[in-house]
Chimera marker file (.cmm) of the C-alpha trace (Angstrom):
<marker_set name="trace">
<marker id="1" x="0.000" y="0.000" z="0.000" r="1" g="1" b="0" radius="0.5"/>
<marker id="2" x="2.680" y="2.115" z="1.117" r="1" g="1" b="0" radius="0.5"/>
<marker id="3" x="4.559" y="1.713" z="-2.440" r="1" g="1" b="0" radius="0.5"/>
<marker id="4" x="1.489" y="2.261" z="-4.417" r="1" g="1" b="0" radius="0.5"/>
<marker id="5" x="0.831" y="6.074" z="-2.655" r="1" g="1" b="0" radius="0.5"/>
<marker id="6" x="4.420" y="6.584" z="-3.494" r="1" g="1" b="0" radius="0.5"/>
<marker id="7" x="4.443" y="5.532" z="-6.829" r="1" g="1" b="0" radius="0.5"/>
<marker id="8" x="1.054" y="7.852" z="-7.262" r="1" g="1" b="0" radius="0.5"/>
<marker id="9" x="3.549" y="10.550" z="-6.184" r="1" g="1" b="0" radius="0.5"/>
<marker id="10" x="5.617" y="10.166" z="-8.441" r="1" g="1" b="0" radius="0.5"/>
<marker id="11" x="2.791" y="10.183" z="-10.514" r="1" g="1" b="0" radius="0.5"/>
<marker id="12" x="2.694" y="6.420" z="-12.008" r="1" g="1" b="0" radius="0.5"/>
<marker id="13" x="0.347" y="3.524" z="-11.215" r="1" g="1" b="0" radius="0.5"/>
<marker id="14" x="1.025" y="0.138" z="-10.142" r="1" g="1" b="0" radius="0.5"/>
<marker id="15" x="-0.765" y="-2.623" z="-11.988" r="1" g="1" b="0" radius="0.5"/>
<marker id="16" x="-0.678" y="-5.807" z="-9.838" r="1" g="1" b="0" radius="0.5"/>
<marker id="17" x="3.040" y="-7.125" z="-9.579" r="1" g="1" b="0" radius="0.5"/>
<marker id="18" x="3.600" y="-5.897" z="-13.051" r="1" g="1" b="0" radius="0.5"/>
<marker id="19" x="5.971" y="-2.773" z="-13.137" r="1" g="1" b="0" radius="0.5"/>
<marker id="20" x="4.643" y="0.776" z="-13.832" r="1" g="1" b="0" radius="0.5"/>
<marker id="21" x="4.162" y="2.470" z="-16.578" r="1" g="1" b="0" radius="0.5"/>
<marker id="22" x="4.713" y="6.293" z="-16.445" r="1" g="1" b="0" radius="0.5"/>
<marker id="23" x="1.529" y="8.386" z="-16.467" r="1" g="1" b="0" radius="0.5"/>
<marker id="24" x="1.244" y="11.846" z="-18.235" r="1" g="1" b="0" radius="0.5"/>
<marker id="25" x="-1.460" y="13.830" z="-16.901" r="1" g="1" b="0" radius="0.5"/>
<marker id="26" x="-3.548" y="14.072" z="-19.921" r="1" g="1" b="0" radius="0.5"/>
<marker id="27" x="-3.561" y="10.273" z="-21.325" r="1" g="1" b="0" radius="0.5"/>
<marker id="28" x="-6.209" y="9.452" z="-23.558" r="1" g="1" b="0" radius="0.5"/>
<marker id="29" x="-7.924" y="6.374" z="-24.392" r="1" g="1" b="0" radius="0.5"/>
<marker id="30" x="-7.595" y="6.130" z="-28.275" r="1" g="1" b="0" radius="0.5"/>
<marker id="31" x="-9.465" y="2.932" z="-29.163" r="1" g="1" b="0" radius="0.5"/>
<marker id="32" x="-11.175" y="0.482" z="-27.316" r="1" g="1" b="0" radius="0.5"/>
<marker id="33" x="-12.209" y="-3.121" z="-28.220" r="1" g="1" b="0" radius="0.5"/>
<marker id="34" x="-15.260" y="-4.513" z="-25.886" r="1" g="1" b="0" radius="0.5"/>
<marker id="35" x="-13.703" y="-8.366" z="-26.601" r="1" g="1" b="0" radius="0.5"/>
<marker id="36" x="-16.310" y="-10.912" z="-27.577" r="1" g="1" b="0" radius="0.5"/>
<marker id="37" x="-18.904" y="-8.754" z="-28.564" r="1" g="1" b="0" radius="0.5"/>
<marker id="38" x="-19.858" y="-9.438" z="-32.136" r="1" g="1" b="0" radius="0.5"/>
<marker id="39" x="-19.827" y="-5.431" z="-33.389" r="1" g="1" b="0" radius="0.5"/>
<marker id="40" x="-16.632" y="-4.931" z="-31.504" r="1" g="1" b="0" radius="0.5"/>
<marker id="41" x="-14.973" y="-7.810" z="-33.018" r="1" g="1" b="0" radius="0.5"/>
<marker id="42" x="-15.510" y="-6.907" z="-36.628" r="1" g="1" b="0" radius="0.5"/>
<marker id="43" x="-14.804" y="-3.554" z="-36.369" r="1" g="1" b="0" radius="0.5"/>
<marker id="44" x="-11.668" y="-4.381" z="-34.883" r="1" g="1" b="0" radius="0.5"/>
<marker id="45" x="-10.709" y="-7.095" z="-37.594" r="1" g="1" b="0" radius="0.5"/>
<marker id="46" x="-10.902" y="-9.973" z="-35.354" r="1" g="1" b="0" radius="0.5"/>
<marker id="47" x="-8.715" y="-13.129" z="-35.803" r="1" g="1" b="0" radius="0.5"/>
<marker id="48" x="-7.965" y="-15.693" z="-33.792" r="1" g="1" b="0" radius="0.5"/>
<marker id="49" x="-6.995" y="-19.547" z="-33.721" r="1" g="1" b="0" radius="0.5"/>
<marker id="50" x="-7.682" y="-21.824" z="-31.182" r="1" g="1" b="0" radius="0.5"/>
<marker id="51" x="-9.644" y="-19.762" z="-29.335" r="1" g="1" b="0" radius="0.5"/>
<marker id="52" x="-13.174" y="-19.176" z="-27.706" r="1" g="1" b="0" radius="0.5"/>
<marker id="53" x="-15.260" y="-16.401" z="-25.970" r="1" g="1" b="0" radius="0.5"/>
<marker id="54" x="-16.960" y="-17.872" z="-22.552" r="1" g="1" b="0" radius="0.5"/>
<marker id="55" x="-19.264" y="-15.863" z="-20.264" r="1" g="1" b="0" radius="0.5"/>
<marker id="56" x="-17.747" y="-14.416" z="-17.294" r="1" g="1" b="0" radius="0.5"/>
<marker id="57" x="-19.821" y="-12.537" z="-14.751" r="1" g="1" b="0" radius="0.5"/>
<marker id="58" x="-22.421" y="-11.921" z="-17.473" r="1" g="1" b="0" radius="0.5"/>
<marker id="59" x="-20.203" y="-10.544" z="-19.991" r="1" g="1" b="0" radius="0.5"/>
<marker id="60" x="-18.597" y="-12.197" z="-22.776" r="1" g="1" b="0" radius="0.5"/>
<marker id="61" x="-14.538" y="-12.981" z="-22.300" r="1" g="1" b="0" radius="0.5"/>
<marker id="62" x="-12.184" y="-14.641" z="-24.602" r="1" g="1" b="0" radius="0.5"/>
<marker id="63" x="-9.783" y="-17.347" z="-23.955" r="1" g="1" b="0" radius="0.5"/>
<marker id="64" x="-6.909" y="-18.440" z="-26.367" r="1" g="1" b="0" radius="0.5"/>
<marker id="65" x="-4.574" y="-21.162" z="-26.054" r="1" g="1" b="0" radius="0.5"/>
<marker id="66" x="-3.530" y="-20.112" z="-29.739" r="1" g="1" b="0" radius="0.5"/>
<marker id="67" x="-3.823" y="-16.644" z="-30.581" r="1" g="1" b="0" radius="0.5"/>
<marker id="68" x="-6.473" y="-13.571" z="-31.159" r="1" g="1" b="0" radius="0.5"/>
<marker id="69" x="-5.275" y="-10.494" z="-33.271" r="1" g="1" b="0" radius="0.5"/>
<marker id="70" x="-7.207" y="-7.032" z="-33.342" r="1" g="1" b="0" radius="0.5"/>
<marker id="71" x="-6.328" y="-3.822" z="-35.332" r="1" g="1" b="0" radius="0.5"/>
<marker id="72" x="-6.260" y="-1.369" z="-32.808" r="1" g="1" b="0" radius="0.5"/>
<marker id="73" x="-6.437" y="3.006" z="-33.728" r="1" g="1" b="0" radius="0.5"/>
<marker id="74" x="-3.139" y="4.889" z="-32.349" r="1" g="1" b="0" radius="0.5"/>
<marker id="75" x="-1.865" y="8.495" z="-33.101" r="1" g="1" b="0" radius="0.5"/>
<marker id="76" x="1.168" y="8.086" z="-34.947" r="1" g="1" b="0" radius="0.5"/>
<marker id="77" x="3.074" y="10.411" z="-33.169" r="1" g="1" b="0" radius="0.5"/>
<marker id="78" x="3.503" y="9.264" z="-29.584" r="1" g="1" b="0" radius="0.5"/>
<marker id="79" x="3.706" y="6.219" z="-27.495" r="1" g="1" b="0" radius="0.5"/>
<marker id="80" x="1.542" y="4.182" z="-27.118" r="1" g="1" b="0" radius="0.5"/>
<marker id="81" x="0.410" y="2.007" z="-24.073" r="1" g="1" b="0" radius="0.5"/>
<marker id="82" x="-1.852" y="-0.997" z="-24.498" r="1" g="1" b="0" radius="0.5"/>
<marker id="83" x="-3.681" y="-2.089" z="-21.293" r="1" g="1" b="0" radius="0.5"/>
<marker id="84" x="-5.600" y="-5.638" z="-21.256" r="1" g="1" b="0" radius="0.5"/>
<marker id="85" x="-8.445" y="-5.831" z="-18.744" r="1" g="1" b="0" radius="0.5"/>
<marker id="86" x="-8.340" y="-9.410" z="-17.755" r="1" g="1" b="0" radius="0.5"/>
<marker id="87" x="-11.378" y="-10.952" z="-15.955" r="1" g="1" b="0" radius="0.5"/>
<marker id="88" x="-12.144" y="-14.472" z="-13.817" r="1" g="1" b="0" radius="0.5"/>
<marker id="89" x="-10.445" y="-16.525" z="-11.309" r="1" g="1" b="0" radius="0.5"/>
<marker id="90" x="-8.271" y="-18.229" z="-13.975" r="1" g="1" b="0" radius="0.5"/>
<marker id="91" x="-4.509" y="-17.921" z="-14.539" r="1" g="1" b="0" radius="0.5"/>
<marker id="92" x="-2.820" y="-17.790" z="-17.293" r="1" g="1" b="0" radius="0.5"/>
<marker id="93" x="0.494" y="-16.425" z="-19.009" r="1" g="1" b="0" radius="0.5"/>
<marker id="94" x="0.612" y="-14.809" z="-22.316" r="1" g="1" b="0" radius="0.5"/>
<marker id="95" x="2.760" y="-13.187" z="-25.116" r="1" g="1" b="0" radius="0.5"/>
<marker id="96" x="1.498" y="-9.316" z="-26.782" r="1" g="1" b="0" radius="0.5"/>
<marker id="97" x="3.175" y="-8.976" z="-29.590" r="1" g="1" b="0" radius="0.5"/>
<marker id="98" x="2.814" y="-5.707" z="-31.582" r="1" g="1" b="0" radius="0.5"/>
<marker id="99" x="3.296" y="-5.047" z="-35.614" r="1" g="1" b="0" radius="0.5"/>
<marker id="100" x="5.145" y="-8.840" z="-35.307" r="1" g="1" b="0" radius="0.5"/>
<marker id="101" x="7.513" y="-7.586" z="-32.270" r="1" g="1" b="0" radius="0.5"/>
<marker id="102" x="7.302" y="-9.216" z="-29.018" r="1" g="1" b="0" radius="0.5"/>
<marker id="103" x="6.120" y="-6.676" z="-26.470" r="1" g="1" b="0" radius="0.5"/>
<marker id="104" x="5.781" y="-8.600" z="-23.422" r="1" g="1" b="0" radius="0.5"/>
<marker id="105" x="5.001" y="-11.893" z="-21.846" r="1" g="1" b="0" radius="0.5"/>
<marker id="106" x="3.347" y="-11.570" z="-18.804" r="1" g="1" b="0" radius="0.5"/>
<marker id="107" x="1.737" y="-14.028" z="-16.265" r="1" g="1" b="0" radius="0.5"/>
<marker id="108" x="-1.422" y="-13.160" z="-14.782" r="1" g="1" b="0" radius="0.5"/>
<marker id="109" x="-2.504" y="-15.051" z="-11.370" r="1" g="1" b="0" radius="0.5"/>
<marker id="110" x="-5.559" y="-16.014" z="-9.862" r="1" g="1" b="0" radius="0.5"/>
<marker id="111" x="-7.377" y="-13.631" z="-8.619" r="1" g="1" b="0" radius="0.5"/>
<marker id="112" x="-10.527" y="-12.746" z="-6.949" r="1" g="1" b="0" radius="0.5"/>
<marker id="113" x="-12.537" y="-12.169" z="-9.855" r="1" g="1" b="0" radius="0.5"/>
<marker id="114" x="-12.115" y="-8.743" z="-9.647" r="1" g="1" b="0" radius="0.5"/>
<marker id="115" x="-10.975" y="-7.434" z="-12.945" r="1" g="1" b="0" radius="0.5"/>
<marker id="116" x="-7.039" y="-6.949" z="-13.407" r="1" g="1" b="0" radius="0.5"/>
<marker id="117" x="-5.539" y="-4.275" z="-15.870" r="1" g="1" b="0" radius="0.5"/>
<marker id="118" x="-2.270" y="-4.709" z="-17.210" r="1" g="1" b="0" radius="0.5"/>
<marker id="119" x="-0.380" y="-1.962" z="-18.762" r="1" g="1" b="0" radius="0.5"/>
<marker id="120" x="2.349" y="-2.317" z="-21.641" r="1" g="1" b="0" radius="0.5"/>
<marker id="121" x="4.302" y="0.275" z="-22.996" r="1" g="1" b="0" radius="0.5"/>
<marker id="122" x="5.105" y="-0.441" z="-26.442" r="1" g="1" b="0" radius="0.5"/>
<marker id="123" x="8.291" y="0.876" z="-27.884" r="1" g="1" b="0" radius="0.5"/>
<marker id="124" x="7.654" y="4.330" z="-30.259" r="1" g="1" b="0" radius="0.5"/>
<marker id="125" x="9.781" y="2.516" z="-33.152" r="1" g="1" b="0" radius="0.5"/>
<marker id="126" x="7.327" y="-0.151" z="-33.527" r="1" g="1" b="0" radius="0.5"/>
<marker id="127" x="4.210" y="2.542" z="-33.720" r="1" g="1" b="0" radius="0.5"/>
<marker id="128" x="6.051" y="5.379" z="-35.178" r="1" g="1" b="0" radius="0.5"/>
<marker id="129" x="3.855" y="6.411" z="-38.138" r="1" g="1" b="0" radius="0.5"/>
<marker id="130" x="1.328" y="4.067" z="-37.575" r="1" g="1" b="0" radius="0.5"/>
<marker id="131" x="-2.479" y="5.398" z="-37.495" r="1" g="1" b="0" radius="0.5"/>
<marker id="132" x="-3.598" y="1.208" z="-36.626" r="1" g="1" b="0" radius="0.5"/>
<marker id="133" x="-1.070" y="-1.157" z="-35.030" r="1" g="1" b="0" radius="0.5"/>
<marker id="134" x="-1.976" y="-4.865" z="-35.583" r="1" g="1" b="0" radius="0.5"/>
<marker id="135" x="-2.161" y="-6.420" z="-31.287" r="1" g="1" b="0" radius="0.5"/>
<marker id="136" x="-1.956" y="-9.836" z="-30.625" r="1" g="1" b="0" radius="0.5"/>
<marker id="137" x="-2.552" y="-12.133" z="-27.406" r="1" g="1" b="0" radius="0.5"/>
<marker id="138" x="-1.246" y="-15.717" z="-28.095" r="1" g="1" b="0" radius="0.5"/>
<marker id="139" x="-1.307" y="-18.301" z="-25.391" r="1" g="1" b="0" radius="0.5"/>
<marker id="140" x="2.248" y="-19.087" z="-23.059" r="1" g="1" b="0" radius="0.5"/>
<marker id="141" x="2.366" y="-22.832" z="-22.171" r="1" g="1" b="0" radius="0.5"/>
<marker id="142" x="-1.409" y="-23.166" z="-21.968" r="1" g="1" b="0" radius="0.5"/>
<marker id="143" x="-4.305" y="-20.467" z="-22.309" r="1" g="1" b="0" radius="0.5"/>
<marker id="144" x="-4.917" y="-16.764" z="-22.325" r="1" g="1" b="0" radius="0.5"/>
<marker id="145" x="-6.341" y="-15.340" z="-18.821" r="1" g="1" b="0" radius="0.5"/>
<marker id="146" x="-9.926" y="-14.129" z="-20.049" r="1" g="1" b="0" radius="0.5"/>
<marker id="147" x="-9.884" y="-11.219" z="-22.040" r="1" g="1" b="0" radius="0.5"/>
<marker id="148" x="-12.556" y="-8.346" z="-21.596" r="1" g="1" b="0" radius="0.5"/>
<marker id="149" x="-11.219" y="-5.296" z="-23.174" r="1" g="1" b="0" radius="0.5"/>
<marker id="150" x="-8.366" y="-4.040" z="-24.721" r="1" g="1" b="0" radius="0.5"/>
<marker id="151" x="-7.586" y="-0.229" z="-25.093" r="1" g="1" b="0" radius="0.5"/>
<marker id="152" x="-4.948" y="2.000" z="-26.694" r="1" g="1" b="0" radius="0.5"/>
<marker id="153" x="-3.994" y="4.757" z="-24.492" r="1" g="1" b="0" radius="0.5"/>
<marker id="154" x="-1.529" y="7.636" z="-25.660" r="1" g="1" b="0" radius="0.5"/>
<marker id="155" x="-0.637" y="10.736" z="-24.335" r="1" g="1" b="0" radius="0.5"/>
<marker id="156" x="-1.846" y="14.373" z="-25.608" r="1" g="1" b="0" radius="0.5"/>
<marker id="157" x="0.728" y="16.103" z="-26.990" r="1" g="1" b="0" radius="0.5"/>
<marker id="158" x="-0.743" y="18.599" z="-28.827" r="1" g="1" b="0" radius="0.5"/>
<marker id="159" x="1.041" y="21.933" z="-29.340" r="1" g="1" b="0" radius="0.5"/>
<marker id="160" x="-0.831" y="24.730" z="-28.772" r="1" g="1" b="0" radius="0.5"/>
<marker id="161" x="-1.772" y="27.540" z="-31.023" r="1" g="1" b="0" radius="0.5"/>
<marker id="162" x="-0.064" y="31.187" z="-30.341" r="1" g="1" b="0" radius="0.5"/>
<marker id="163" x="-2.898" y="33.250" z="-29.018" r="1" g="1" b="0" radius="0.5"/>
<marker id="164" x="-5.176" y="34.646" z="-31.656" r="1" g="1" b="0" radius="0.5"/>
<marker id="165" x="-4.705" y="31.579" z="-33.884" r="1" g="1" b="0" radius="0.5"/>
<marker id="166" x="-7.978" y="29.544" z="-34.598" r="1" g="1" b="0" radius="0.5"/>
<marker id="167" x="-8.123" y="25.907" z="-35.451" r="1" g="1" b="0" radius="0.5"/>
<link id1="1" id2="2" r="1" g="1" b="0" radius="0.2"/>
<link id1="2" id2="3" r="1" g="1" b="0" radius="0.2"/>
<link id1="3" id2="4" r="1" g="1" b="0" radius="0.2"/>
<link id1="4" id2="5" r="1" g="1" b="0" radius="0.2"/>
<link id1="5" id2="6" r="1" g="1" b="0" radius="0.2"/>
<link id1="6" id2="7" r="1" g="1" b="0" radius="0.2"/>
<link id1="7" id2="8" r="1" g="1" b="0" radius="0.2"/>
<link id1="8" id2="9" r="1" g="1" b="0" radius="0.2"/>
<link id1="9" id2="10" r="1" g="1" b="0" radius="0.2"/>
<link id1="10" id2="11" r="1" g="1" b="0" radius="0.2"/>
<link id1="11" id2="12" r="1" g="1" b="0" radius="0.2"/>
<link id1="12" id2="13" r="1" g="1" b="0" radius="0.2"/>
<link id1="13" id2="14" r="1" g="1" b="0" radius="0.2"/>
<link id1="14" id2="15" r="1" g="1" b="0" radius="0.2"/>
<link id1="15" id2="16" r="1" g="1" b="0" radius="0.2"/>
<link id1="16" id2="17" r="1" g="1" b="0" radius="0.2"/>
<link id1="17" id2="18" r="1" g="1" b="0" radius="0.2"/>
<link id1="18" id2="19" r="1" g="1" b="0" radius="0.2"/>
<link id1="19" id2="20" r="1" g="1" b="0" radius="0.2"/>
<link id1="20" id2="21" r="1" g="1" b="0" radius="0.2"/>
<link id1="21" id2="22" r="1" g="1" b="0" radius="0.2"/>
<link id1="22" id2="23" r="1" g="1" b="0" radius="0.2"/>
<link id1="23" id2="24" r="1" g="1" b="0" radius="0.2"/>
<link id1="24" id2="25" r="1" g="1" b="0" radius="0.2"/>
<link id1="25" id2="26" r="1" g="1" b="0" radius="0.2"/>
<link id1="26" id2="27" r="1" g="1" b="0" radius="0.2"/>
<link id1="27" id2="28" r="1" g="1" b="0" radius="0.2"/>
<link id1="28" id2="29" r="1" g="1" b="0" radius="0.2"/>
<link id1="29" id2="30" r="1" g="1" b="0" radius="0.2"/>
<link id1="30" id2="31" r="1" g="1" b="0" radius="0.2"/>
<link id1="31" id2="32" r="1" g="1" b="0" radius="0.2"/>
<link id1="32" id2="33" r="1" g="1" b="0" radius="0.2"/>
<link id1="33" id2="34" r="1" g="1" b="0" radius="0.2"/>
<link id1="34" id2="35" r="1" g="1" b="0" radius="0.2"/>
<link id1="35" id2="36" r="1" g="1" b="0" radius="0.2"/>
<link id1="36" id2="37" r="1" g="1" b="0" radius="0.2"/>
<link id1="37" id2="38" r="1" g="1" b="0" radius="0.2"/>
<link id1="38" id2="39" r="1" g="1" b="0" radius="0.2"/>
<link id1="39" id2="40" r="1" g="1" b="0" radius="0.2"/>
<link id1="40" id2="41" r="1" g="1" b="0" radius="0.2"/>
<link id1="41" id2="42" r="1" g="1" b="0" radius="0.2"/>
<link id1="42" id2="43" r="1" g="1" b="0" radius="0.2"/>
<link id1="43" id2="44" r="1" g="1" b="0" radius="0.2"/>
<link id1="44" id2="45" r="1" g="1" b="0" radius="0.2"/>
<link id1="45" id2="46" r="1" g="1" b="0" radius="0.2"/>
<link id1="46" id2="47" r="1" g="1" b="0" radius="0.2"/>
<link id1="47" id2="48" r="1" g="1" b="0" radius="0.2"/>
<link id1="48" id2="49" r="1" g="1" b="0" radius="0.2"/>
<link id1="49" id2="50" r="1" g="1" b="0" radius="0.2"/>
<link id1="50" id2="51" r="1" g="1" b="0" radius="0.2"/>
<link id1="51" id2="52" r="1" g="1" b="0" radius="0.2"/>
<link id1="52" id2="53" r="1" g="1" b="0" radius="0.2"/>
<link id1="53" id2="54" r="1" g="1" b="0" radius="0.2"/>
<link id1="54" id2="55" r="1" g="1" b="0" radius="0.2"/>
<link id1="55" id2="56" r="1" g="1" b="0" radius="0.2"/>
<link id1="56" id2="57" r="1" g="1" b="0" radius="0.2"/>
<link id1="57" id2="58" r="1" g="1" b="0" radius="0.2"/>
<link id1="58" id2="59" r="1" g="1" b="0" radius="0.2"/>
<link id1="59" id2="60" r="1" g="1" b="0" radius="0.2"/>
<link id1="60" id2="61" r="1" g="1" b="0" radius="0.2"/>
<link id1="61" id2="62" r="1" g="1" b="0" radius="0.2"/>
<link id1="62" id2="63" r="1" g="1" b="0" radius="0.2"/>
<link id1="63" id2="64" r="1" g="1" b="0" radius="0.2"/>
<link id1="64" id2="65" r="1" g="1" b="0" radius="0.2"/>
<link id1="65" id2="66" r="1" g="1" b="0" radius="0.2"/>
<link id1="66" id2="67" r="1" g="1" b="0" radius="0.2"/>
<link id1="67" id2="68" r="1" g="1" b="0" radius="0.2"/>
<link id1="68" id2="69" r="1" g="1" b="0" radius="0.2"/>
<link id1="69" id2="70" r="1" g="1" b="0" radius="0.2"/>
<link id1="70" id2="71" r="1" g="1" b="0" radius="0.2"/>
<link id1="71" id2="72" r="1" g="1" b="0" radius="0.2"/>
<link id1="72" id2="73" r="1" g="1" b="0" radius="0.2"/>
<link id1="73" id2="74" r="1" g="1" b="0" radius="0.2"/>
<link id1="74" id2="75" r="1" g="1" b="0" radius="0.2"/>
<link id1="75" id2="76" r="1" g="1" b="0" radius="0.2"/>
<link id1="76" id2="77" r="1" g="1" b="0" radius="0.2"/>
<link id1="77" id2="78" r="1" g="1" b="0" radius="0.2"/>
<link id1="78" id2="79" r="1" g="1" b="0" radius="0.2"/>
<link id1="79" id2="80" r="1" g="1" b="0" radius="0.2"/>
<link id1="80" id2="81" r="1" g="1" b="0" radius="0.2"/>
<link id1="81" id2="82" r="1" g="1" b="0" radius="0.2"/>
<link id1="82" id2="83" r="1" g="1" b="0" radius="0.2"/>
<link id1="83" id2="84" r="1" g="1" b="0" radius="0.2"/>
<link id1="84" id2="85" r="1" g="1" b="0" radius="0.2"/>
<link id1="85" id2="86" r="1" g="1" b="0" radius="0.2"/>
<link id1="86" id2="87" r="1" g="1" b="0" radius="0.2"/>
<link id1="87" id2="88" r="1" g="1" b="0" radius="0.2"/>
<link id1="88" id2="89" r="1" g="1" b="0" radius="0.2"/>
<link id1="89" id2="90" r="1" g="1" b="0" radius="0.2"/>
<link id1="90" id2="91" r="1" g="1" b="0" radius="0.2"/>
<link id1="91" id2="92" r="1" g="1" b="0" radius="0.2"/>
<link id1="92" id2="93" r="1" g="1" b="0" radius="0.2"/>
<link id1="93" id2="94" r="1" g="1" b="0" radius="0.2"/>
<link id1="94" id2="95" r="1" g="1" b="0" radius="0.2"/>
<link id1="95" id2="96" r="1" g="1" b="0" radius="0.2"/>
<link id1="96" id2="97" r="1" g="1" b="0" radius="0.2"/>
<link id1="97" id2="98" r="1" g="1" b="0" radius="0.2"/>
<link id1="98" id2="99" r="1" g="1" b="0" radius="0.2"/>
<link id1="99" id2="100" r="1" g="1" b="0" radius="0.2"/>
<link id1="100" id2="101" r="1" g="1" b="0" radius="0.2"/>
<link id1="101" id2="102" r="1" g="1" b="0" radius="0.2"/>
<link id1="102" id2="103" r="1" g="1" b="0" radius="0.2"/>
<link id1="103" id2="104" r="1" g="1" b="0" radius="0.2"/>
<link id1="104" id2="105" r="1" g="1" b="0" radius="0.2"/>
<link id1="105" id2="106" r="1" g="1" b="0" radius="0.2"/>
<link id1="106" id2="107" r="1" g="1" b="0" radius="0.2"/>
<link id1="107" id2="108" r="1" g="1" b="0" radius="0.2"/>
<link id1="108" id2="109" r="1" g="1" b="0" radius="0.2"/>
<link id1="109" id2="110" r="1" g="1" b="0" radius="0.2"/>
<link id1="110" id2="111" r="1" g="1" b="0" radius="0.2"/>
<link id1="111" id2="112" r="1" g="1" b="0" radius="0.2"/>
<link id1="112" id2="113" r="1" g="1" b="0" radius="0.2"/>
<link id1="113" id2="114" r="1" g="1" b="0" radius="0.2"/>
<link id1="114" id2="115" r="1" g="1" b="0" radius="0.2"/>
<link id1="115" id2="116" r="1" g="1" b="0" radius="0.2"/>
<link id1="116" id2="117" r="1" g="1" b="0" radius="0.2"/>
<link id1="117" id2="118" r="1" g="1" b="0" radius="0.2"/>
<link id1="118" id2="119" r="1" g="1" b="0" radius="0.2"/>
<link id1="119" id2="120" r="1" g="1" b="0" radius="0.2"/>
<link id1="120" id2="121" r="1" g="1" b="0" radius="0.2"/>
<link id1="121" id2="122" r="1" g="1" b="0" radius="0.2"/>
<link id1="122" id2="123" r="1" g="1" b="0" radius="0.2"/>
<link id1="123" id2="124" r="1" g="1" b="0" radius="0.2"/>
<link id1="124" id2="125" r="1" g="1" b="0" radius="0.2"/>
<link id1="125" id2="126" r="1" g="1" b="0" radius="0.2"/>
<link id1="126" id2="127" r="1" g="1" b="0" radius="0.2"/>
<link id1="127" id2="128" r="1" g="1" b="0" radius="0.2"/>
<link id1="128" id2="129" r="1" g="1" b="0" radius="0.2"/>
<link id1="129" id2="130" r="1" g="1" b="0" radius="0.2"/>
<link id1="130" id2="131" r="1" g="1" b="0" radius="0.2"/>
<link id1="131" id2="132" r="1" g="1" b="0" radius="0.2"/>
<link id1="132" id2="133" r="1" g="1" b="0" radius="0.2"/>
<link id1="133" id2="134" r="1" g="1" b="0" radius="0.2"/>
<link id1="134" id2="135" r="1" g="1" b="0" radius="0.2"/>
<link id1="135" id2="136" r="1" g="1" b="0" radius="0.2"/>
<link id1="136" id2="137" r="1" g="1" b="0" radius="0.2"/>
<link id1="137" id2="138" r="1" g="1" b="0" radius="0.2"/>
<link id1="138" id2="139" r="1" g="1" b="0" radius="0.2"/>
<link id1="139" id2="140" r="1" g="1" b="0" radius="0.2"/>
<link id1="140" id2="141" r="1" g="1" b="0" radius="0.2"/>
<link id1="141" id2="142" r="1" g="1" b="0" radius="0.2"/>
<link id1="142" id2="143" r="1" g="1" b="0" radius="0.2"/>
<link id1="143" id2="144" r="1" g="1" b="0" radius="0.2"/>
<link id1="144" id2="145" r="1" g="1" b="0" radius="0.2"/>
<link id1="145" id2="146" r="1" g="1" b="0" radius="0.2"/>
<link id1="146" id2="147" r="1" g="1" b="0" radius="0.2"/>
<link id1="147" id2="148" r="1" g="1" b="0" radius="0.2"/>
<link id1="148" id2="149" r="1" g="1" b="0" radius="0.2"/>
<link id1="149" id2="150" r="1" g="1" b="0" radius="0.2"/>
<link id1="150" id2="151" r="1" g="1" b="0" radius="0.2"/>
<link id1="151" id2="152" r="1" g="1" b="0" radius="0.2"/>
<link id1="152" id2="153" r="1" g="1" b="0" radius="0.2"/>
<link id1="153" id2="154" r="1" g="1" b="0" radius="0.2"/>
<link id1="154" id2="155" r="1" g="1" b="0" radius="0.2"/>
<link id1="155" id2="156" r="1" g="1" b="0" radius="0.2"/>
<link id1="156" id2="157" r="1" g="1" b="0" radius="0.2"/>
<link id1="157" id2="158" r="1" g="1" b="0" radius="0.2"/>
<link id1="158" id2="159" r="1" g="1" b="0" radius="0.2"/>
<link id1="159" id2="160" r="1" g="1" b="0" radius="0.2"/>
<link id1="160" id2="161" r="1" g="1" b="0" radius="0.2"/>
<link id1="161" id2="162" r="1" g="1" b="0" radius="0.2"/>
<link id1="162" id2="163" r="1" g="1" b="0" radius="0.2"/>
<link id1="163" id2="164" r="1" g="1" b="0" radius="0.2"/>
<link id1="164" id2="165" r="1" g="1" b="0" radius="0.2"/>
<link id1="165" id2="166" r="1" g="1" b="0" radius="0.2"/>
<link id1="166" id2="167" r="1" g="1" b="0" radius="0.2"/>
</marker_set>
């Protein structure tokens, strides 16, 4: 508890036992994929193999012990974070790889149920340019943790206009 206030100092969030990831006071959630649900899915360019969306808490969740890939809307001009809301009492470890570079593999545990948000900061090279960044989830030694929702976030950079100037 006591490292969590400090790290909210510092002004940076912990997410479970994973490490930080810096947070710029105005972040912005760029695109968001509601996993599972049909309209979501397709206008996300959903693909997957071996791979299934199960009902957790009411809401639909997907699983993978192979892979699920979604085209995902970024600015091209900044970093971009990608945080997977994970959902269910399951366990699982799993790979995000971005534009066919390995991000991360993480392991999420157990939990409650309560949901669990992991945060990855993806490397500006692998973005840079980039107005939709292919994301995939494949399955580490067994299957995905359920898979809610998965969100771009970036920060706002904009520059502002001298005074006077309209835009």
């Amino acid at each position: 508890m006591i490292r969590a206030a400090l790290l909210a100092a510092a002004g940076l969030t912990l997410m479970g036992a994973i490490a930080p990831v810096p947070r710029a006071a105005d972040r912005r959630v760029v695109d968001t994929v509601t996993v599972g649900d049909p309209a979501s899915d397709a206008l996300h360019g959903y693909a997957g193999h071996d791979d299934h969306v199960r009902m957790v808490d009411g809401h639909p969740a997907r699983v993978a012990r192979g892979w699920m890939r979604y085209a995902l809307t970024t600015f091209d001009d900044t970093d971009v974070t990608i945080a997977c809301t994970f959902v269910g009492p399951d366990s699982g470890r799993f790979d995000l790889v971005v534009e066919d570079s390995l991000i991360a593999t993480r392991h999420v545990a157990a939990g409650t149920g309560a949901p669990i948000v992991i945060e990855m900061l993806v490397p500006f090279a692998v973005t840079k340019g980039k107005a939709t960044i292919s994301v995939l989830l494949r399955g580490r030694n067994g299957s995905t943790p359920p898979l809610r929702e998965l969100r771009t976030i970036q920060d706002h950079n904009e520059v502002p206009l001298p005074p006077g100037v309209a835009r």
